[in-house]
BAVO-601442 format. One record per residue: residue in three letters; x, y, z of N, C-alpha, C in turn. Coordinates in Angstrom, 2 decimals. Each point is the difference from the previous one (the first is absolute). Layout:
! BAVO-601442
(r 'ALA', (X, Y, Z), (X, Y, Z), (X, Y, Z));
...
***
This chain:
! BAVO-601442
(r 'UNK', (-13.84, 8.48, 8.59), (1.32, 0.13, -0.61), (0.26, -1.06, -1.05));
(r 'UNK', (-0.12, -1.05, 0.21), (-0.22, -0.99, -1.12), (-0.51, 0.02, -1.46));
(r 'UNK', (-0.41, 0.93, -0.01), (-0.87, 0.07, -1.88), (1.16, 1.26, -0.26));
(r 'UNK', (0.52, 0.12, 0.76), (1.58, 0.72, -0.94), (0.90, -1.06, -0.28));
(r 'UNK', (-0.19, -1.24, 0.61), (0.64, -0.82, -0.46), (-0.35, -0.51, -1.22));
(r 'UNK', (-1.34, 0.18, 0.02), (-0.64, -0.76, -1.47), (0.04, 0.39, -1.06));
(r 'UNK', (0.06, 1.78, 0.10), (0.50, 1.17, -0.67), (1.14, -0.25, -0.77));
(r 'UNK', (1.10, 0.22, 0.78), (1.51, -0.63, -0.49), (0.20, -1.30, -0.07));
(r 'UNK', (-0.29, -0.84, 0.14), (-0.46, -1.16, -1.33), (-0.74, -0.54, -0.96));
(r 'UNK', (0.51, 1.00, -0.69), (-0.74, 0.19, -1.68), (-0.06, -1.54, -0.99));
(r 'UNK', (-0.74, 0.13, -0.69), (-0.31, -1.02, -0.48), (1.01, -0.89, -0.86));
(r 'UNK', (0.49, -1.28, 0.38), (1.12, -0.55, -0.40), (1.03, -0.03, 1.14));
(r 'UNK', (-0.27, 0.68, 1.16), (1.43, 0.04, 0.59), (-0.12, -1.06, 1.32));
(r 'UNK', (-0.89, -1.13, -0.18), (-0.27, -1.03, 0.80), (0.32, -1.03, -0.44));
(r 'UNK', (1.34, -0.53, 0.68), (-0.07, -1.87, -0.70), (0.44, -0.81, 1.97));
(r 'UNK', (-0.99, -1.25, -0.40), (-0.38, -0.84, 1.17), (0.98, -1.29, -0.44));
(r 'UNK', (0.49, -0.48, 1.20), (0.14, -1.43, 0.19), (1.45, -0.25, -1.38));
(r 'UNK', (0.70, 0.86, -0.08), (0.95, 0.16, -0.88), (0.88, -1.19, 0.29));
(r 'UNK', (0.82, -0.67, -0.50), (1.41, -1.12, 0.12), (1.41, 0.86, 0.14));
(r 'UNK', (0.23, 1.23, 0.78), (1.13, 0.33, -0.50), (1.09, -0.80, 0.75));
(r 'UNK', (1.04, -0.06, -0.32), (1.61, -0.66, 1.09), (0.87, 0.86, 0.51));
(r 'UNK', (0.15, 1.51, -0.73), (0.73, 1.06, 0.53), (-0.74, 1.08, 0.34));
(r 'UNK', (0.60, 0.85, 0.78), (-0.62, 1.40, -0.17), (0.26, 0.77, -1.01));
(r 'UNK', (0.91, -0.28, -0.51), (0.47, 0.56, -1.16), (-0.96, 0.01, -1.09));
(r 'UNK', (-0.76, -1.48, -0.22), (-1.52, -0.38, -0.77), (-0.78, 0.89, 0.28));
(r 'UNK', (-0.07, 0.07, 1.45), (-0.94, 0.89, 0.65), (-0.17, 1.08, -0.39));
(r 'UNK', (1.06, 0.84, 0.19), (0.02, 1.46, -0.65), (-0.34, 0.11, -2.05));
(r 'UNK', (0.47, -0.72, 0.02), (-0.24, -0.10, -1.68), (-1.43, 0.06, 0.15));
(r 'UNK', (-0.70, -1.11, 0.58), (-1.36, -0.40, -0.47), (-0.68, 1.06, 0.68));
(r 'UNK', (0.55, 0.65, 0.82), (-0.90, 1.30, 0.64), (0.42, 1.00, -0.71));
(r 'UNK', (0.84, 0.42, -0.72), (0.37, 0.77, -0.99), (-0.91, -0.08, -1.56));
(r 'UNK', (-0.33, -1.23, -0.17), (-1.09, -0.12, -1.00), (-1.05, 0.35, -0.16));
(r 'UNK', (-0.70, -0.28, 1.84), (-0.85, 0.09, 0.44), (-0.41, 1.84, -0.49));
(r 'UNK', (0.93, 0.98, 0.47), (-0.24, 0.86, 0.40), (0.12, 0.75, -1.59));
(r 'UNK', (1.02, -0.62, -1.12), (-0.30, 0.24, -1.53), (-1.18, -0.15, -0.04));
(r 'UNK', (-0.80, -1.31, -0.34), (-1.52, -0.67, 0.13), (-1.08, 0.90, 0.73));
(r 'UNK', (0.01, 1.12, 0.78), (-0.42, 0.61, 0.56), (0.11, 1.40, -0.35));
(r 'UNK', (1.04, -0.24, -0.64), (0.41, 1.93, -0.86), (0.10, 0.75, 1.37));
(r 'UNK', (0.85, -0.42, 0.76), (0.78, 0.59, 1.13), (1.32, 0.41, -0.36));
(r 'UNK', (0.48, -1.00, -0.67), (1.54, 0.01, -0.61), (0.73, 0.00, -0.81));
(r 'UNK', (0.75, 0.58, -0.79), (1.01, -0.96, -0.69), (0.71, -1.47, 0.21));
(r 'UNK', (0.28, -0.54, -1.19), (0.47, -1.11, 0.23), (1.40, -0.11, 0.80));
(r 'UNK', (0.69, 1.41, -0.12), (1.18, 0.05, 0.29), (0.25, 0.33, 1.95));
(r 'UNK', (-1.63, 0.00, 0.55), (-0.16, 0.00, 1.36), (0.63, -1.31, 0.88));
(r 'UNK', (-0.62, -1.08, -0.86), (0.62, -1.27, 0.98), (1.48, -0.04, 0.24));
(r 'UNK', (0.41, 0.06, -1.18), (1.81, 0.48, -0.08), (0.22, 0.77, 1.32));
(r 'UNK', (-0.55, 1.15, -0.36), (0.62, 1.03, 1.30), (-0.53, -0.49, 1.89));
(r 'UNK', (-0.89, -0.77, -0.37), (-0.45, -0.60, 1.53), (1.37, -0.97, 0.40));
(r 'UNK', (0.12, -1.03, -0.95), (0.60, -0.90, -0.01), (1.58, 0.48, 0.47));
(r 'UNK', (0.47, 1.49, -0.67), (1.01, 0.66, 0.29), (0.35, 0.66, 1.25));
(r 'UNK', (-1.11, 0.42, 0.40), (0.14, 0.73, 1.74), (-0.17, -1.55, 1.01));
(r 'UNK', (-0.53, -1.03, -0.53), (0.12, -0.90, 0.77), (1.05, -0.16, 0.25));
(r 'UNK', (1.07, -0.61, -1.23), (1.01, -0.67, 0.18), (1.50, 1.42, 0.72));
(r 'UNK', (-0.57, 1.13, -0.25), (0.65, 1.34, 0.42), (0.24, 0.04, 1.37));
(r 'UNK', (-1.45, 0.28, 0.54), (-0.65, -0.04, 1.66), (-0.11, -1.47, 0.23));
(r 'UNK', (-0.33, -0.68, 0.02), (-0.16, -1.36, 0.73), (-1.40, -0.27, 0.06));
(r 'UNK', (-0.57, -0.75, 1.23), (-1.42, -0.65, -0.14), (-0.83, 1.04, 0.94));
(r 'UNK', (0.25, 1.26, 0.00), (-0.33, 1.23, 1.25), (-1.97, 0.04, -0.56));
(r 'UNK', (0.14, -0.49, -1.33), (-2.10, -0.55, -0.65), (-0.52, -0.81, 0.57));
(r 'UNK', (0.42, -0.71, 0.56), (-0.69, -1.19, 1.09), (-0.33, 0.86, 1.04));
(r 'UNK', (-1.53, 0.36, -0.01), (-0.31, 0.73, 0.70), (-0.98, -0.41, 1.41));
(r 'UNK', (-0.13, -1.36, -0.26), (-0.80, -0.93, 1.42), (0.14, -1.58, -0.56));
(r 'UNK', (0.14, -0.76, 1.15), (0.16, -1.02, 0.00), (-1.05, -0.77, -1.74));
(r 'UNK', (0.57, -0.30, -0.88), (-0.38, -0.37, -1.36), (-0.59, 0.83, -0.67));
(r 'UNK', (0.20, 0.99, 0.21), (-0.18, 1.46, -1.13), (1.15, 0.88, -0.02));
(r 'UNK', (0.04, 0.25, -1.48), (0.82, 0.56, -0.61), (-0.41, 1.66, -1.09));
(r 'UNK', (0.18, 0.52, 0.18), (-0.24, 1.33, -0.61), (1.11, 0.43, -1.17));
(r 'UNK', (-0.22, -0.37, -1.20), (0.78, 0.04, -1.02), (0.25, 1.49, -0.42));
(r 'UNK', (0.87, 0.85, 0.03), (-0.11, 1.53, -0.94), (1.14, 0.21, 0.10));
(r 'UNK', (0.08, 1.56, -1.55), (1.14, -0.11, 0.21), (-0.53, 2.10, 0.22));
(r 'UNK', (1.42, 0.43, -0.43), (-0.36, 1.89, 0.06), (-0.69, 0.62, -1.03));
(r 'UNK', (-0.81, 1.06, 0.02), (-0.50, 0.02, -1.01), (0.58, 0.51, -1.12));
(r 'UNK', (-0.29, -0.16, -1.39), (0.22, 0.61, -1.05), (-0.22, -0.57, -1.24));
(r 'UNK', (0.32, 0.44, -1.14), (-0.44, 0.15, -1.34), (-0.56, -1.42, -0.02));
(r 'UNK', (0.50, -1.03, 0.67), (-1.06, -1.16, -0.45), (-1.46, -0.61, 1.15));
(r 'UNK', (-0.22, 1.81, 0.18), (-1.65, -0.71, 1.26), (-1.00, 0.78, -0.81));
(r 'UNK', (-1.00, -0.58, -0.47), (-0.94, 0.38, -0.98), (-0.81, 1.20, 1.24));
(r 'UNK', (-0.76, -0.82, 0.46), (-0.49, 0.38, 1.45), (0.11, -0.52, 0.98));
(r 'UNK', (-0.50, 0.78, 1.24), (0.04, -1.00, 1.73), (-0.65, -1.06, 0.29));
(r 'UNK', (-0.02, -0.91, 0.67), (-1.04, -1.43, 0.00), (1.12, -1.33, 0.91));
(r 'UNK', (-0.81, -0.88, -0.46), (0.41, -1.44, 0.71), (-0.02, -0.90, -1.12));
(r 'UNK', (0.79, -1.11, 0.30), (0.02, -1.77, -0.43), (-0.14, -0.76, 1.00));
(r 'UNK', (-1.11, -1.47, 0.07), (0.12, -0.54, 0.70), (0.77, -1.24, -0.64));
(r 'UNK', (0.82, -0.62, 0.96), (0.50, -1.31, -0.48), (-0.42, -0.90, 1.06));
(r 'UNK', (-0.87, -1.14, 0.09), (0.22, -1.03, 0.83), (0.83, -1.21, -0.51));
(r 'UNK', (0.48, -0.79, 0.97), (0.84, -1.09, -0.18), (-0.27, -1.68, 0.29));
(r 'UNK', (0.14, -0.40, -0.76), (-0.79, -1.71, 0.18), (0.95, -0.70, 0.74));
(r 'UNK', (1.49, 0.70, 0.13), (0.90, -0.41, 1.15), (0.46, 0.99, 0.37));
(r 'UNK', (0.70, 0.04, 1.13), (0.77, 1.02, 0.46), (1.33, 0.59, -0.49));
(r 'UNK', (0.34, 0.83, -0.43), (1.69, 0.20, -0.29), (0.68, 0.56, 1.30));
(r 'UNK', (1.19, -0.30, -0.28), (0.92, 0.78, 0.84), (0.66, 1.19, -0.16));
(r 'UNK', (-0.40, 0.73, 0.84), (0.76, 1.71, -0.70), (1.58, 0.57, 0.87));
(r 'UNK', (-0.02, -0.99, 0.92), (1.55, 0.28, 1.06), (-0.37, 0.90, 0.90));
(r 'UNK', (-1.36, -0.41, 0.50), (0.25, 0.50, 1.53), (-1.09, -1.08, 0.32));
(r 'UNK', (0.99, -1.00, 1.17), (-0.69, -1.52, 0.41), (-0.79, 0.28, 0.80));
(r 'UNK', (-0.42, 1.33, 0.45), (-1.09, 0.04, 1.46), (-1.14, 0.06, -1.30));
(r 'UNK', (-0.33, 0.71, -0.58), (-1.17, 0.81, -1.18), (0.36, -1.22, -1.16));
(r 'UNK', (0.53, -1.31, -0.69), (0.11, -0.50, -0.68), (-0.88, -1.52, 0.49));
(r 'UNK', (-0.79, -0.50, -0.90), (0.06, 0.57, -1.40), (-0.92, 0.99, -0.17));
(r 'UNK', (-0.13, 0.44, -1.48), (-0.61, 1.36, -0.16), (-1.17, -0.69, -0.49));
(r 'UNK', (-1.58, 0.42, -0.41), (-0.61, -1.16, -0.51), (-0.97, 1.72, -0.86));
(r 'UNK', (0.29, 1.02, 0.53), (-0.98, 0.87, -1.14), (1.02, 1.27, 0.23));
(r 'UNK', (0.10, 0.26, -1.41), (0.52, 1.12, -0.40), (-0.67, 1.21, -0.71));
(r 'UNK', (-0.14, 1.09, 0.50), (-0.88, 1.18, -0.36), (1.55, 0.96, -1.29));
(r 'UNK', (-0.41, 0.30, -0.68), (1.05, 0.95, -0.47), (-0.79, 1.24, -0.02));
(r 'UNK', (0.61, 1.03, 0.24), (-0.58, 1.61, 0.21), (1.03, 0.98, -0.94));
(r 'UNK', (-1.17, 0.63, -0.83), (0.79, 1.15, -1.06), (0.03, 1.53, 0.67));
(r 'UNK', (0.05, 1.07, 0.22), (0.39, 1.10, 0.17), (0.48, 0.76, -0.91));
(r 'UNK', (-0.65, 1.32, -0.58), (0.35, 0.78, -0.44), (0.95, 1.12, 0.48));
(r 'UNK', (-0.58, 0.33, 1.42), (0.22, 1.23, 0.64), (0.85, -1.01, 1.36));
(r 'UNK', (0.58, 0.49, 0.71), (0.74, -0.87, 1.48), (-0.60, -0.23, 0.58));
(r 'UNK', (-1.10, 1.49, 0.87), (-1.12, 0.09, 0.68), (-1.90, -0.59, -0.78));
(r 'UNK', (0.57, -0.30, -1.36), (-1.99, -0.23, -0.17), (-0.51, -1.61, 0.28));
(r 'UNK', (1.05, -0.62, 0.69), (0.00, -1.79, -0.05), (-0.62, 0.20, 2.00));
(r 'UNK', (0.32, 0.97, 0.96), (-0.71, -0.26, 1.40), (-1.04, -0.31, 0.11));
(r 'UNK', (-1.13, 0.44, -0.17), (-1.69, -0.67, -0.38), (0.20, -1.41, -0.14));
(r 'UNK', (0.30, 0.05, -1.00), (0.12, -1.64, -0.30), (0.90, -0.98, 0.75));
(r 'UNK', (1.00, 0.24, 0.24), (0.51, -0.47, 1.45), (-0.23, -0.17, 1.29));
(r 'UNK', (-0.83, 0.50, 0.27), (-0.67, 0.36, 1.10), (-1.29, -1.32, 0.03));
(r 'UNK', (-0.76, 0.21, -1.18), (-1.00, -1.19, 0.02), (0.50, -0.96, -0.38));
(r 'UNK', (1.22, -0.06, -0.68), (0.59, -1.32, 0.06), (0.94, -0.86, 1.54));
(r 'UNK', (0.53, 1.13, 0.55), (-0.08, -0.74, 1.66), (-1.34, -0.22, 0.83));
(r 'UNK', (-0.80, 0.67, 0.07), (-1.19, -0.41, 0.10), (-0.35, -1.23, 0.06));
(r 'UNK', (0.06, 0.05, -1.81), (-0.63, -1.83, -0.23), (0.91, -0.78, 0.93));
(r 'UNK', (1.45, -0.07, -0.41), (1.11, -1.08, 0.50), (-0.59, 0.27, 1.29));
(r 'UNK', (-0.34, 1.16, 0.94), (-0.13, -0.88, 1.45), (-1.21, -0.55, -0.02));
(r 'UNK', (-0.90, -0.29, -0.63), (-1.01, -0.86, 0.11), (0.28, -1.39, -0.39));
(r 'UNK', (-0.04, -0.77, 1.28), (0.91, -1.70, -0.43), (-0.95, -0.57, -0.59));
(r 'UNK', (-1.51, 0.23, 0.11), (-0.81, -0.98, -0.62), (0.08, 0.06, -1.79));
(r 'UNK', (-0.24, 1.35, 0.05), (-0.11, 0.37, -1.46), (1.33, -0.33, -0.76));
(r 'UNK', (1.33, 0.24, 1.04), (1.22, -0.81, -0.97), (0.15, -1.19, -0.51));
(r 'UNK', (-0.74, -0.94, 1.34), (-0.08, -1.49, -0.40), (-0.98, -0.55, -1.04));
(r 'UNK', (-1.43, 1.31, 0.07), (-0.77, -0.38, -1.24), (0.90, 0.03, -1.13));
(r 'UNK', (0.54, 0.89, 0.16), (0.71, 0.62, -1.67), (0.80, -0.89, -0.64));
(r 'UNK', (0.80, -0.82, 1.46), (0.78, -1.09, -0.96), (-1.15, -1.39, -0.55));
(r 'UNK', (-1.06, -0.02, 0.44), (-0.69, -0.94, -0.81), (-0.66, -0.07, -0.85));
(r 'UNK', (-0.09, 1.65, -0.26), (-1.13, 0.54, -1.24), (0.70, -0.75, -1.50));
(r 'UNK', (-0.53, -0.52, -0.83), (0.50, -0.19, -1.39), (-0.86, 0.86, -0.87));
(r 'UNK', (-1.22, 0.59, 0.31), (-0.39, 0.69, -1.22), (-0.19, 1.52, 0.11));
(r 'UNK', (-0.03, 1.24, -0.98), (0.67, 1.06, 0.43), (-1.81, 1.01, 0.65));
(r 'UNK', (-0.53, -0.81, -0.62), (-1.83, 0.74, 0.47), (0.19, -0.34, 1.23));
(r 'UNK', (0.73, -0.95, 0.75), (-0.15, -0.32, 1.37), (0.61, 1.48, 1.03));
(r 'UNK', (1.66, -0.38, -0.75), (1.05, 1.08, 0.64), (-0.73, 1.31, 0.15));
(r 'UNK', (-0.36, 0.66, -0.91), (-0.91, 0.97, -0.21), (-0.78, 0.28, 1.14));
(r 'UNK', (-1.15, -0.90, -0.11), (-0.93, -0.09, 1.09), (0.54, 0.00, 1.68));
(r 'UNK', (1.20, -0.53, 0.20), (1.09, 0.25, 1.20), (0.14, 1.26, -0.09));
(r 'UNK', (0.78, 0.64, -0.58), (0.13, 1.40, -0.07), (-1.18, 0.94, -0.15));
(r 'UNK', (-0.96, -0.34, -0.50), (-1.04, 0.54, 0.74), (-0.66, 0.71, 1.33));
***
């Protein structure tokens, strides 16, 4: 299940060991990520950033992961992933799962064509070893080779 992960992170949509202070950074820089990747429009991070502050922190999806997206439309090129890791932790407002330290953002075209990929992405998260690798990886041939 994993090399669908590798799949939907297309080239560019990996940045390691990032400085962000907000999540708000967060989503931006995973919003870039996923431009940089020709997943997105630029006008995607906006709309992540918007259902955040809409819905609340309901993307904190395990204790320091965060799942950035927003609904689909006119600005999702195609389906895929961003990885974001974090060189510190942010806080996203939920103190059990905070801080957040890697943020994935996920595009969707269709409602239903993002399950596959969800699926191997809980996967990975329950594997604790491979999470804790992930936060120490700095280079992206490594990450890769994890998802492997």
């Amino acid at each position: 299940m994993d090399n669908i992960l590798n799949e939907a992170l297309a080239e560019g949509a990996i940045a390691l060991q990032h400085p962000a202070s907000s999540w708000q950074e967060c989503f931006e820089v995973t919003g870039e990520l996923l431009v940089k990747s020709n997943r997105a429009k630029p006008e995607y991070a906006r709309a992540m950033i918007a259902v955040y502050q809409e819905l609340g922190p309901y993307m904190v999806i395990a204790p320091g992961v965060a799942l950035a997206h927003a609904k689909p439309g006119d600005w999702v090129i195609s389906p895929g992933l961003s990885l974001l890791t974090l060189s510190s932790g942010v806080s996203f407002g939920i103190e059990r799962f905070d801080p957040v330290k890697i943020v994935f953002g996920l595009t969707a075209i269709e409602h239903d064509d993002h399950i596959t990929l969800l699926a191997a992405l809980s996967e990975f998260l329950l594997d604790e070893a491979k999470l804790n690798s992930l936060l120490a990886l700095d280079d992206v041939g490594s990450v890769r080779a994890l998802f492997s």
